[in-house]
N, C-alpha and C positions, 0 to 999 in steps of 0.2 A: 517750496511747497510740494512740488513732484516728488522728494525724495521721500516724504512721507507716504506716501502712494505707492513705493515700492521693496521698501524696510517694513517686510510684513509682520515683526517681530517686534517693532516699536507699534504699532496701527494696533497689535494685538494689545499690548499694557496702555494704550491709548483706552481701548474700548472699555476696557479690563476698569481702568481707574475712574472714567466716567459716568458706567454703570453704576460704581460702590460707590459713587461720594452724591448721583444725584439721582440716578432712576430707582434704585433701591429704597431710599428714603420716600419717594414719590410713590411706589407702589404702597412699602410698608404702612401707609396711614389708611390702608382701606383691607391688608392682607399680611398678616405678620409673615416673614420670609422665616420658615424653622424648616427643619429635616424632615425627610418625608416628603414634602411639597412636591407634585411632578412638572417641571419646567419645559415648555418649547420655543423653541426661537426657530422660528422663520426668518431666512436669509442668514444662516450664522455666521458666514464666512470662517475669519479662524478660530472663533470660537469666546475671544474678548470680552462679550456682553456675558456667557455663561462663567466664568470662572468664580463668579463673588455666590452667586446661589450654589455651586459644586462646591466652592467653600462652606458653606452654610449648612452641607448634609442633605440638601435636594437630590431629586432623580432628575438629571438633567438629558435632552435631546436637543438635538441642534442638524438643523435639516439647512444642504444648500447643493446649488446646481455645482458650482466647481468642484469638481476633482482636487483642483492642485491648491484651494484653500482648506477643504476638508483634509487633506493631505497634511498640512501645516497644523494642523489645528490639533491631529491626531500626534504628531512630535511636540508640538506646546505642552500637551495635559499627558504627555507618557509617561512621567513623574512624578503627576499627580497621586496626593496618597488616599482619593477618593474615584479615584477615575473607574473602579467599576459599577459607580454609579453615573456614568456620562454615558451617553449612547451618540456618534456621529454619525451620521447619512449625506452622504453622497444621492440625490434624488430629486426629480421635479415633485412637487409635495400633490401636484392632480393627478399624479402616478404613483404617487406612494402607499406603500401597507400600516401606512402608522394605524394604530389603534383609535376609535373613536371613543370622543367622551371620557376619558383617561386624565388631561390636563387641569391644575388649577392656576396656572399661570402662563400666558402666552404671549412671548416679546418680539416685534418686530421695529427695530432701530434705523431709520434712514433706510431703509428698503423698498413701502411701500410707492416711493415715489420711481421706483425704476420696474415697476408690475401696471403689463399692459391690461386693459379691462378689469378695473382694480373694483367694482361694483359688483360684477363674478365670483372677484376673489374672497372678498367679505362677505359673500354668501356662502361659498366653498368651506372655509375655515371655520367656521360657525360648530359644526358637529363636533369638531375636535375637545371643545372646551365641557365643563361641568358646567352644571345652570349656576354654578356658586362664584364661577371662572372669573377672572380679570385679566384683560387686554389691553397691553400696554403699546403704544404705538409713538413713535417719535419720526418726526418728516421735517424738511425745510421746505415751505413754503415757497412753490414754483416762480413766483414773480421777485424772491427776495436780492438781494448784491451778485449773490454767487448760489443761486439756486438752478442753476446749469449744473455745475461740477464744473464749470471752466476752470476750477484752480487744478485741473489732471494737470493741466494744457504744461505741455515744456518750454515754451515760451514765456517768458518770465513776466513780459506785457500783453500779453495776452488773459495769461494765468490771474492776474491781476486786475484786470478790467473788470469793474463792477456791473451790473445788467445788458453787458453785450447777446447774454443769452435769449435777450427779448427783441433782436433784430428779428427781422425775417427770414424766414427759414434757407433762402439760396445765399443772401448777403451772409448771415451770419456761416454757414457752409465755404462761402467762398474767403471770409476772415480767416477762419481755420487753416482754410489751406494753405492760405496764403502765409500765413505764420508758422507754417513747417511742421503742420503737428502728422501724427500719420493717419493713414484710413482707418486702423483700426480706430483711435481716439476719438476722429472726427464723430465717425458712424456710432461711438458708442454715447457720445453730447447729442447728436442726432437725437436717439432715442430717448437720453432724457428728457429734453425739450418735447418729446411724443407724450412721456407719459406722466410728466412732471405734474403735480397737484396743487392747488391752493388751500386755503383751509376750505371756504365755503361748498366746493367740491367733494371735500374727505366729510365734514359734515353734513352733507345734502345724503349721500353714500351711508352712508352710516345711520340716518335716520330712515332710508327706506329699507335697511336690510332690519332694521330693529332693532337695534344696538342701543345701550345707554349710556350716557356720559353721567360719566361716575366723577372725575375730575380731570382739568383742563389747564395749560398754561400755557402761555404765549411769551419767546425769547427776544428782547432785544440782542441781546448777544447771547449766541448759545452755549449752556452749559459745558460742553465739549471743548470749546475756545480756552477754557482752564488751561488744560494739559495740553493742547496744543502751540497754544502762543501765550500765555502767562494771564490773559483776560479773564476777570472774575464774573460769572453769569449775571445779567441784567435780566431783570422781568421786562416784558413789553408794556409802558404805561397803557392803563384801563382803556383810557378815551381812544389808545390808535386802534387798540385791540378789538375795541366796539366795532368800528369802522369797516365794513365788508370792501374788499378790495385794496384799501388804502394799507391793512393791514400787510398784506404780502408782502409790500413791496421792503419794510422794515423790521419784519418778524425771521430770525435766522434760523426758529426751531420752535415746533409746535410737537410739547408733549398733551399725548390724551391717555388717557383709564377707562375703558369701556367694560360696563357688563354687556353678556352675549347675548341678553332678555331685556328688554323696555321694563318697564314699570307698569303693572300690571294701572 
């Protein structure tokens, strides 16, 4: 599983394929995805999630703190025979000149759950969008098997242990170490474990910044697991999904669609 974490060339046609076969279709029922369309992604990394909308004749932007994925991302799409309609940034996005109000489409994949004071940030991003805007947001739910990321860990049993991430914060620290993973690794499960989200938390968040839930789905096995390990996505049955708390612990992926305006 570590090897995918550093074959950033596969993780790319991972995101790449997952985007087009299920977040695409998930948006399109509320926002037809044609040319023209201006796209932001938050957290792009290499750029994966943007490649089906740059196919599609969008204006796409893709903002991230790394250097050396924006780096990669900018040799992925140099071939691209749309690529002067991609824009990549290099930048912390509370520091950036992006233009406000510009966007009709805003995707953040598996990101929000590694952004500290994430009730900030959902106020913050809010300008960015048109009142007509849709916000697509996809997270794994902090309490779920492997809602850590402990599958970085190179240790194989480790990597492998389902909710170890819900020890306590010195035990589970001291597992790490003990399994040979390094500081950097350790300290970066650290923080998810800091900033990791549930649902009832993203949506408690979400209704006080004023957001509306345009639509909602809850993963037994997540869409992603496709192209990862051969797994055909599972819906979360209704009844666990109802269940505040219980949910987490078996939900591997929570796609939401939010407009930037409640309902009047």
């Amino acid at each position: 599983m570590q090897q995918r974490h550093t074959n950033r060339q596969q993780y790319f046609l991972e995101q790449e394929i997952t985007t087009r076969k299920f977040v695409f279709p998930f948006i399109e029922k509320y926002q037809p995805i044609t040319a023209g369309l201006r796209i932001l992604e938050i957290g792009c990394g290499e750029g994966g999630n943007l490649k089906p909308f740059l196919d599609a004749g969008c204006q796409v932007t893709g903002i991230d703190l790394s250097e050396h994925k924006i780096s990669l991302a900018r040799t992925f799409f140099q071939d691209h025979p749309r690529s002067d309609r991609l824009q990549l940034l290099c930048e912390d996005i509370y520091q950036s000149e992006l233009p406000k109000d510009p966007y009709d489409v805003v995707i953040m994949r598996d990101v929000i759950e590694h952004i500290h004071d994430q009730e900030r940030f959902m106020a913050f991003v809010k300008p960015y969008m048109r009142q007509s805007a849709l916000f697509f947001l996809a997270f794994p739910p902090w309490q779920n098997p492997f809602g850590g990321h402990q599958q970085i860990c190179r240790n194989k049993i480790t990597g492998h242990l389902p909710w170890i991430h819900l020890l306590p914060l010195r035990i589970y620290r001291g597992l790490l170490r003990i399994s040979g993973e390094s500081e950097a690794t350790v300290e970066n499960l650290m923080e998810v474990k800091e900033t990791g989200i549930s649902i009832e938390r993203f949506e408690r968040i979400i209704k006080n910044q004023a957001y509306r839930i345009v639509s909602k789905k809850h993963f037994l096995i997540n869409p992603n697991y496709e192209v990862k390990f051969g797994f055909r996505p599972v819906a979360q049955a209704a009844w666990i999904s109802a269940i505040s708390g219980i949910r987490n612990l078996f939900t591997t992926s929570a796609y939401y669609l939010l407009s930037p305006w409640a309902a009047d």
